[in-house]
C-alpha positions in Angstrom: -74.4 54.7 -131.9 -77.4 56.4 -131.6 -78.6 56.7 -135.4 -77.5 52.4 -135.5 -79.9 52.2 -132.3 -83.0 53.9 -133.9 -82.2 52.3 -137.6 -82.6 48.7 -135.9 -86.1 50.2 -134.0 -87.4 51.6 -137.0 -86.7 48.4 -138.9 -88.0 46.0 -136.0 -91.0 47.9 -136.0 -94.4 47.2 -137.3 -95.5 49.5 -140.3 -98.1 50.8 -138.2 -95.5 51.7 -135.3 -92.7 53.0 -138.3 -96.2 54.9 -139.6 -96.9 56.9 -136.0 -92.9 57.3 -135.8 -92.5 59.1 -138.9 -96.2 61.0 -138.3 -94.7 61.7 -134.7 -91.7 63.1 -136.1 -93.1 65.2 -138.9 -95.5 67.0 -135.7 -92.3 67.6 -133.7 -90.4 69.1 -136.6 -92.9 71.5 -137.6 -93.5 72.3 -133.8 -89.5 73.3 -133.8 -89.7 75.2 -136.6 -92.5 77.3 -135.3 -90.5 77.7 -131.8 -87.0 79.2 -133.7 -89.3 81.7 -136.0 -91.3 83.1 -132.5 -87.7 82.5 -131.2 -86.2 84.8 -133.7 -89.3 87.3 -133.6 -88.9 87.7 -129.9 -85.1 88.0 -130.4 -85.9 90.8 -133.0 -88.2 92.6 -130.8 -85.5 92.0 -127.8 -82.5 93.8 -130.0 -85.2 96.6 -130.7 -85.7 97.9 -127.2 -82.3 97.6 -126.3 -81.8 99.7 -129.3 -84.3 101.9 -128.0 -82.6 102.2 -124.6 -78.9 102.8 -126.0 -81.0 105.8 -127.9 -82.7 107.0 -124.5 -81.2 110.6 -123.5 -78.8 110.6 -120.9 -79.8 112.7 -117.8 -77.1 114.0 -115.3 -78.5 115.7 -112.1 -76.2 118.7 -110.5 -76.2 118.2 -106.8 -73.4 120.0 -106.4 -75.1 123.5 -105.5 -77.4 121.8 -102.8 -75.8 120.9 -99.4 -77.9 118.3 -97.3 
């Protein structure tokens, strides 16, 4: 329904409207491209640290001696 509602826009539309669509759209696209590779970078850096921290030493303190 969607795709027949913005066909019958786009071909309603003057050329200089269909010309700021498509130059609208081409902005946007690039925009969402650039958001999923800092998406993916910051994913990347995420699985890193809890790499890190998986890889951290374990440290146990014996309180068993001490009596409060």
């Amino acid at each position: 329904m969607r795709k027949r509602i913005r066909k019958w826009i786009i071909d309603r539309a003057p050329i200089w409207a269909k010309a700021s669509l498509q130059a609208e759209n081409a902005r946007l696209e690039a925009e969402i491209a650039e958001l999923r590779a800092e998406l993916a970078r910051k994913d990347a850096y995420i699985q890193g640290l809890q790499y890190a921290v998986r890889a951290l030493r374990k440290i146990t303190i014996n309180t068993a001696g001490e009596k409060a």
